[in-house]
C-alpha positions in Angstrom: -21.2 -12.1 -19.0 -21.7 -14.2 -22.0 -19.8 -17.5 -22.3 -17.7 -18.0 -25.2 -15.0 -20.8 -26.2 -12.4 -18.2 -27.0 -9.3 -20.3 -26.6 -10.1 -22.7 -29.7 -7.6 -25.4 -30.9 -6.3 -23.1 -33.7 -5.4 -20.1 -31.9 -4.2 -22.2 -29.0 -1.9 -23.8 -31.0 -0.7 -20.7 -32.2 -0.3 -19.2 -29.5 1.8 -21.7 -27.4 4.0 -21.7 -30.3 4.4 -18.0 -29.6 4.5 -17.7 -26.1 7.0 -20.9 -25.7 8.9 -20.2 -28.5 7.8 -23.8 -30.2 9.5 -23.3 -33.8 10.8 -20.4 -35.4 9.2 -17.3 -34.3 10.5 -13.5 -34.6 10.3 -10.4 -32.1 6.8 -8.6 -31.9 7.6 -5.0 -34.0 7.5 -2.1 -31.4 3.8 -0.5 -31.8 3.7 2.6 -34.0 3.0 5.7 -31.8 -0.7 6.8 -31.7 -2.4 10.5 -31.4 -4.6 10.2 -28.2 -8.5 10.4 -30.5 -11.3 12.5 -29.3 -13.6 11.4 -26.8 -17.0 11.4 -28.4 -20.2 12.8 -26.7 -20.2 10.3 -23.5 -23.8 9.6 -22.1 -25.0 10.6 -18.6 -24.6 7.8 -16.1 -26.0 7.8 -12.4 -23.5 7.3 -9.9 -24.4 3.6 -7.9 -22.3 3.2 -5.0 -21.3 -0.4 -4.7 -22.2 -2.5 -1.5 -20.2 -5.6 -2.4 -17.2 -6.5 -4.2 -16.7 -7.2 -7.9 -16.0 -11.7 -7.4 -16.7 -14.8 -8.3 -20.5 -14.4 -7.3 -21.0 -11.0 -8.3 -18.6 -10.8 -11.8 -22.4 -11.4 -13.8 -23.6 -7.9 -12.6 -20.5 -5.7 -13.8 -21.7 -2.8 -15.5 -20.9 0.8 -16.0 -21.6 2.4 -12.6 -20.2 6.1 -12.7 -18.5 8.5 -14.9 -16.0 10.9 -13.7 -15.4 13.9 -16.1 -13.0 16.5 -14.7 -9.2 15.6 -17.0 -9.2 17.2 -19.9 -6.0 15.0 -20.5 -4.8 11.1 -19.7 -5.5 10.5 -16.0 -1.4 9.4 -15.0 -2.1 7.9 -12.0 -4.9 6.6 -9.7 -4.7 5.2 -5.7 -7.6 4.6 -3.6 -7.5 5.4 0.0 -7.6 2.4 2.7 -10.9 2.6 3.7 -12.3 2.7 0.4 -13.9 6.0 0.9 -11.7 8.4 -1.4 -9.8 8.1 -4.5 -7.1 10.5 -5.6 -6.1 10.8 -9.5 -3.6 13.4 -11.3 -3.2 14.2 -14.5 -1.1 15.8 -17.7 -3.3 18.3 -17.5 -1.7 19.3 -14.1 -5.5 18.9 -12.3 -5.1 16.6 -8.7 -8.4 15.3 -7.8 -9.5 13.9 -4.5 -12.8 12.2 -5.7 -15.8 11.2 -2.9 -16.6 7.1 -3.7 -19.6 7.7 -1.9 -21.3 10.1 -4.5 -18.8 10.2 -7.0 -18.2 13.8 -6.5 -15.2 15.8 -6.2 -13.8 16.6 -2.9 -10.9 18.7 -3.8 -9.6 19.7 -7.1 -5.9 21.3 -7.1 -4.4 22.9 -10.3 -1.1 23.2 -11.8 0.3 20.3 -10.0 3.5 18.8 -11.7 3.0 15.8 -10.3 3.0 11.9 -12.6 2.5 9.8 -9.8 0.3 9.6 -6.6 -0.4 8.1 -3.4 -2.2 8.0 -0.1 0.1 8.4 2.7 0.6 6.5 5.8 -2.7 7.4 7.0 -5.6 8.6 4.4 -5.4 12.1 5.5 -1.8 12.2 3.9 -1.3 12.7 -0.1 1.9 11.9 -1.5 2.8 13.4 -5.1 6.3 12.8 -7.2 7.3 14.5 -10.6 9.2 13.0 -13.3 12.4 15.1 -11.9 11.8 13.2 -8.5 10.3 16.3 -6.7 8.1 14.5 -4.1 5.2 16.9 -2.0 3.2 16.0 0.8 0.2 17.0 1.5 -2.6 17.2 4.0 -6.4 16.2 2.8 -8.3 18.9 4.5 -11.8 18.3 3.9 -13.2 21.3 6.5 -14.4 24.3 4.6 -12.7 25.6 2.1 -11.5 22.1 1.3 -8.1 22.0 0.3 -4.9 20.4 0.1 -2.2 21.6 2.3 1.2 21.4 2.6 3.3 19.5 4.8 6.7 18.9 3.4 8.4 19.2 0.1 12.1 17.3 -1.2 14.6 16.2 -3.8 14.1 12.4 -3.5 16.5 11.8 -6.4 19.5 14.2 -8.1 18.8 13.5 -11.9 16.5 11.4 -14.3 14.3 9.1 -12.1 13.6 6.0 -13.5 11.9 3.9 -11.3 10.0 4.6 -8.5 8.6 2.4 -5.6 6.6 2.7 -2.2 6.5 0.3 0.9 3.3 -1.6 1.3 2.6 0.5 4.3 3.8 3.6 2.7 6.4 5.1 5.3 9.7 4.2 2.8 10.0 6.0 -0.3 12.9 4.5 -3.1 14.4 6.2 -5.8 16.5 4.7 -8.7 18.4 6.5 -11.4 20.6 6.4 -14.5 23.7 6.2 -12.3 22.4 2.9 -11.1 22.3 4.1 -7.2 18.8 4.1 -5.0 17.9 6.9 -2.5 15.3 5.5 0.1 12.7 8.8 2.3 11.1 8.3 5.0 7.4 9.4 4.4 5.9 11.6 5.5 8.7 13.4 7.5 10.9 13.6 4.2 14.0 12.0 6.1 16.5 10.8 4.0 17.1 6.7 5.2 19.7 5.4 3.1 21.6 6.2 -0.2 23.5 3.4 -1.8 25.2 2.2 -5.5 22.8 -0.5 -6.1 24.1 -1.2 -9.9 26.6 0.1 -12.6 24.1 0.6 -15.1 20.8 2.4 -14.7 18.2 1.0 -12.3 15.3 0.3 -14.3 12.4 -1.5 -11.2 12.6 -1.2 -7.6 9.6 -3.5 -5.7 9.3 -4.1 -2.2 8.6 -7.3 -0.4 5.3 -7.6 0.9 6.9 -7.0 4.3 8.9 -4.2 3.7 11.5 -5.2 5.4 13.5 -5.7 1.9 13.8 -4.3 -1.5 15.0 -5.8 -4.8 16.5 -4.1 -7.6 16.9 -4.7 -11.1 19.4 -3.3 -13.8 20.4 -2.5 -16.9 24.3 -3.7 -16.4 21.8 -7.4 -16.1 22.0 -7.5 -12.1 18.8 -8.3 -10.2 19.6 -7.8 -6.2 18.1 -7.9 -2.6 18.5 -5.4 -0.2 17.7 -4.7 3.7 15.6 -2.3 4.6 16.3 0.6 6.2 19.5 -0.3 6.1 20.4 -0.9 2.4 22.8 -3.4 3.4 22.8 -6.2 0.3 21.4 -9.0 1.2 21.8 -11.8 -1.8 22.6 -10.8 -5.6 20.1 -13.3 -8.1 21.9 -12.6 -11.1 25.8 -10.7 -11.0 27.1 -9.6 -14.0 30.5 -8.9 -11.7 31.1 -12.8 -11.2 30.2 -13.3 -14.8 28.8 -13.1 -18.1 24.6 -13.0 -17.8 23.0 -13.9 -20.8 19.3 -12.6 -20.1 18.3 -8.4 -19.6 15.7 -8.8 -16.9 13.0 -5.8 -17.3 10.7 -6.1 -14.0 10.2 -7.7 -10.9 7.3 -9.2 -8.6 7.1 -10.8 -4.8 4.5 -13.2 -4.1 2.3 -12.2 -1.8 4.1 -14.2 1.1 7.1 -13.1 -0.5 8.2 -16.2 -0.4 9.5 -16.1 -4.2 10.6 -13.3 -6.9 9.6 -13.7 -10.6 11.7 -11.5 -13.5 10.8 -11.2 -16.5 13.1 -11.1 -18.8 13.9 -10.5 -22.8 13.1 -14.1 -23.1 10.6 -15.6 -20.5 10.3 -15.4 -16.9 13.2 -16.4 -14.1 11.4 -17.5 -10.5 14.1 -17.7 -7.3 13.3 -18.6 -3.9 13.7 -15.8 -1.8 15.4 -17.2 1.1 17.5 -19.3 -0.6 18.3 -18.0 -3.4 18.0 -21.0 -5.4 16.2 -20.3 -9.4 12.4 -22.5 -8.4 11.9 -22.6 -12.1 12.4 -20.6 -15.7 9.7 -20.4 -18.3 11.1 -20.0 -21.7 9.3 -17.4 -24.1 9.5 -15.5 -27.2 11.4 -12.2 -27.4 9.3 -9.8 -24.4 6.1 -12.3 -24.7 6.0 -11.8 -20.6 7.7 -8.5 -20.8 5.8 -5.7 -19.8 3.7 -7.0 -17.0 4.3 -9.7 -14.3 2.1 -10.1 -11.4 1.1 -12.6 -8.6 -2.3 -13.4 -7.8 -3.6 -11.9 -4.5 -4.0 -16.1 -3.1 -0.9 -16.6 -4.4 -1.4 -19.4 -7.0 -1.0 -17.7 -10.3 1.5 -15.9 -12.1 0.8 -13.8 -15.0 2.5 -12.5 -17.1 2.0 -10.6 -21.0 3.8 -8.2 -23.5 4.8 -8.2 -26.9 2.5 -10.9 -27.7 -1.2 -11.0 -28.5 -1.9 -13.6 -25.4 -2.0 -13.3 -21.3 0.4 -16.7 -19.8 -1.2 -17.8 -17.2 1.0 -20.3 -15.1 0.8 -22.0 -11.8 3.2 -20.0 -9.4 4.4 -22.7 -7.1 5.4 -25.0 -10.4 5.8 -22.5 -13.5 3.2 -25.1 -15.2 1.1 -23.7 -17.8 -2.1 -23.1 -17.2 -3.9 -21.1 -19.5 -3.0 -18.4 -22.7 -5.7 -15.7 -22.8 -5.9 -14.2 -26.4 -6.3 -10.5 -27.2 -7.3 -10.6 -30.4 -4.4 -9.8 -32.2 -3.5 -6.6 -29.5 -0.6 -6.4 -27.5 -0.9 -6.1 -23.2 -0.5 -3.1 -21.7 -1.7 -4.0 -18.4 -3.5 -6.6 -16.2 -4.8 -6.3 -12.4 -6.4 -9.3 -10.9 -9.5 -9.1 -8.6 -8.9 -9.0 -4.7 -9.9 -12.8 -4.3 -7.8 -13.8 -7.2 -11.0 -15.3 -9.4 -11.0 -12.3 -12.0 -8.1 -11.0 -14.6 -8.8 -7.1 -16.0 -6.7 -7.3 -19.1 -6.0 -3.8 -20.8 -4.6 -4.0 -24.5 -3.4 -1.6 -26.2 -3.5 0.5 -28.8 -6.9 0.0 -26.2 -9.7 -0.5 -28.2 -11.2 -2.6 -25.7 -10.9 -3.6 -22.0 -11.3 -7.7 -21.3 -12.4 -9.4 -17.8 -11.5 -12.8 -17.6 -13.4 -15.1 -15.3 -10.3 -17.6 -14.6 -12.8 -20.0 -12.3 -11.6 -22.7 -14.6 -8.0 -22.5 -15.0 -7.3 -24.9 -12.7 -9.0 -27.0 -14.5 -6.9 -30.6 -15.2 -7.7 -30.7 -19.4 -5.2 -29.1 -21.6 -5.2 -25.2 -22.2 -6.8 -25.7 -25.5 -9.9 -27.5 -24.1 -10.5 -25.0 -21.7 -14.0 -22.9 -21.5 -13.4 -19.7 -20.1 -15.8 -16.6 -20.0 -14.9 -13.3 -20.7 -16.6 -10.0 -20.7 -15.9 -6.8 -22.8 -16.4 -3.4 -23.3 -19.7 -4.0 -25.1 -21.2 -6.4 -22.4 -19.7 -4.0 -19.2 -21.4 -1.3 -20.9 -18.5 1.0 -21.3 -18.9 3.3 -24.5 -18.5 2.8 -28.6 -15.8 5.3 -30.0 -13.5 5.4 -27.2 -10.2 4.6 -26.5 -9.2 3.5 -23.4 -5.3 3.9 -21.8 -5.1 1.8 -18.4 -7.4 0.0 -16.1 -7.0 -0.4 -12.2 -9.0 -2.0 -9.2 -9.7 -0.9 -6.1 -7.8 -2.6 -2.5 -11.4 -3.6 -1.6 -12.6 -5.0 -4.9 -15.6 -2.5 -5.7 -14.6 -0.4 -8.2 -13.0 -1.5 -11.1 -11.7 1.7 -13.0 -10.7 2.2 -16.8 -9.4 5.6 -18.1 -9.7 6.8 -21.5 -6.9 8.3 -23.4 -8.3 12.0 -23.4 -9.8 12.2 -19.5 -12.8 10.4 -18.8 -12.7 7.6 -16.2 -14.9 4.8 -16.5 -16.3 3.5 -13.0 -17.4 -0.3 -12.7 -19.1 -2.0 -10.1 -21.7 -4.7 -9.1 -23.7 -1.9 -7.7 -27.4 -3.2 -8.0 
C-alpha cells in the first residue's frame, strides 16, 4: 500500500463546498449509459486460500489471490455462506454457481436460472433465489455425487413489479415491496406467507431490517419513512408522514446501526439520523442534490457513517454526532458502492463508470486535525494487482473478512486476500 496525501487543501476545499453545499453548486448530471467493454486476455492466477482476515495489520499484503472465470455476463449478485466455506453468485447469463473457497473451484453450476438475487438460507445447506417478477426458489446444496441443487419450495412473494427487496439478518423473514406501496413478508424456507400490509401510498422504494429482526422500516416515494413490528406488521412509529403534512425532502434509502440503536436516510439533499426508540431526528447533515444518495452504510463498530452518490467524494462522518470526519476523493468518478472491512478499519470504494476499485485505510480518521490535513493511505487497482483494461461493476466482502471480491462488467470475479 503506498502512502499518498490525497486529500490536499485544494480538492478539500472543493469538495466540502460540494458535499455541504458551501456556495452555489448545481446537481451532478445523470451518467451517460455505457456498453459493458470486453474483457481482455486475463492472466492465470493461483488460487491462495486466506488464513487471516483482510485488517488493520494485514491491509499491506492485499493482492490478487484468485480468479473465477465461469459468467460470460455481469455477476448480479454474490453471498457467502456462514462458515466461510462456500460462496454462491448468479448471473445475467442465467448460470448459478456454488463456488468452493477452499480451492476456488466450482461446486455446482446450474443453468437457466432466472434468478437477480441470492442468498444462503437459514442454514448453509439452503439457497434462496428471487427474480425480478418476485418469483422466489429454494433450494437444497447437495454436494453428494452428482452435486446438484435441489428443490425445496417455489412462490409468488409479490403480485407485480418488485421494487425492493430485503432479508432478515438471520434469514427466516423474507419482505417484498411494490409500486402499490404495500409489503408482503415469507417465512423462509417453508414459503409461509407472515403478513401483508399497505405500508405507503406511493411505491415502496427500500425495505431494511433492524439488526434484530424484530422490526422493519420502510421508505416511500409518497415521502413516508416508517417502522414496523415484525411478524406482525403492526406500525410501530412513522419518521416522516406526508398524511400529517407537507414533507419537504424525498428520502431514497435507509440504514440501522449495528445496535440499531439509530436509522440514517438519505435523502435528495443530505442525510436525516432519528433515534430509533424515540423517534426524535439525532441530527441532519446538509448536502448537495444526491451527494449521499446512492449509498449509506454504518460501520460494523458502529462509529462511522458513510455515505456517497452523485458527487466525486465518499463523506465520512462520526455516527453518534453527524461531525465530519473525512471526504475521500474519487477522482472525478461518481460512487457506486462502498463496503467497509469486518473490524471497521478499511473502506472498499467502487466508482463507476469503474475504472478503478479504491481501499481506504481510514486508521486516521479519527484523527483531531481538520479533514484537509489529514494523511490517509489508499490502495488501487494497480497496487492490489487487479488487471489493466478492465472494467470493473461492484465490489463486496466477505462476513469473515478474507475475501474481498470485485466483479468485472462482462464475468470475471476478482478474488483478494492477505493470503501469504
Amino acid at each position: 500500500m503506498n502512502r499518498a496525501t490525497h486529500l490536499k487543501i485544494a480538492l478539500i476545499a472543493l469538495g466540502i463546498a460540494l458535499l455541504t453545499g458551501i456556495g452555489a453548486c448545481s446537481p451532478a448530471e445523470p451518467p451517460k449509459p455505457t456498453k459493458p467493454v470486453a474483457t481482455p486476455t486475463l492472466p492465470s492466477v493461483e488460487w491462495q486460500r486466506p488464513t487471516r482476515p483482510i485488517d488493520q495489520s494485514t491491509v499491506e499484503s492485499v493482492h490478487l489471490s484468485g480468479l473465477l472465470q465461469l459468467h460470460q455476463s455481469t455477476v448480479n449478485a454474490v453471498d457467502f455462506a456462514r462458515s466461510g466455506t462456500r460462496m454462491a453468485t448468479i448471473g445475467a447469463d442465467s448460470l448459478l454457481v456454488v463456488w468452493n473457497l477452499a480451492s476456488g473451484e466450482p461446486l455446482i453450476m446450474q443453468d437457466g436460472n432466472a434468478g437477480r438475487e441470492l442468498f444462503f438460507g437459514p442454514k448453509d445447506s439452503l439457497l434462496v433465489t428471487i427474480t425480478p417478477t418476485g418469483k422466489v426458489d429454494v433450494w437444497t446444496i447437495n454436494v453428494s455425487p452428482p452435486r446438484r441443487l435441489e428443490a425445496v419450495t417455489s412462490f409468488q412473494g409479490y403480485e407485480g413489479r418488485v421494487t425492493a427487496v430485503a432479508h432478515s439478518p438471520d434469514r427466516t423473514l423474507l419482505a417484498f415491496g411494490g409500486v402499490d406501496g404495500s409489503v408482503h413478508v415469507w417465512r423462509v424456507p417453508e414459503g409461509e406467507p407472515v403478513v401483508n400490509f399497505a405500508a405507503h401510498a406511493g411505491t415502496v422504494q427500500a425495505l431494511a431490517f433492524a439488526p434484530n429482526g424484530q422490526s422493519l422500516v420502510t421508505v416511500s416515494m409518497d415521502r413516508g419513512v416508517s417502522l414496523w413490528q415484525m411478524p406482525e406488521g403492526t406500525l410501530l412509529r412513522k419518521f416522516t408522514d406526508p398524511e400529517a403534512g407537507p414533507v419537504d425532502i424525498l428520502p431514497l434509502d435507509a440504514a440501522f446501526s449495528p445496535d440499531g440503536a439509530l436509522l440514517a436516510v438519505s435523502t435528495e439533499n443530505g442525510v436525516r439520523v432519528w433515534d430509533v426508540e424515540s423517534g426524535e431526528e439525532r441530527y441532519t447533515i446538509r448536502a448537495v442534490q444526491n451527494a449521499a444518495a446512492n449509498v449509506l452504510t454504518f460501520s460494523p463498530d458502529g462509529a462511522l457513517l458513510v455515505g456517497c452518490g452523485g458527487q466525486p467524494l465518499i463523506g465520512v462522518w462520526g455516527a453518534q454526532t453527524g461531525a465530519q470526519l473525512g471526504l475521500l476523493p474519487t477522482q472525478g468518478e461518481l460512487c457506486s458502492n462502498v463496503v467497509f472491512s469486518p473490524d471497521s478499519a478499511l473502506l472498499a470504494v467502487m466508482p463507476r463508470p469503474g475504472r478503478n476499485v479504491y481501499l481506504w485505510n481510514l486508521q486516521h480518521i479519527h484523527d483531531d486535525v481538520p479533514p484537509e490535513e489529514k494523511q490517509l493511505d489508499r490502495a488501487d487497482r494497480n497496487t492490489l494487482g487487479l488487471p489493466p483494461g478492465v472494467r470493473f461493476y461492484d465490489v463486496v466482502w466477505s462476513p469473515d473478512g478474507r475475501f474481498l471480491v470485485v466483479l468485472d462488467e462482462v464475468g470475471p470475479i476478482y478474488v483478494l486476500s492477505a493470503a501469504d
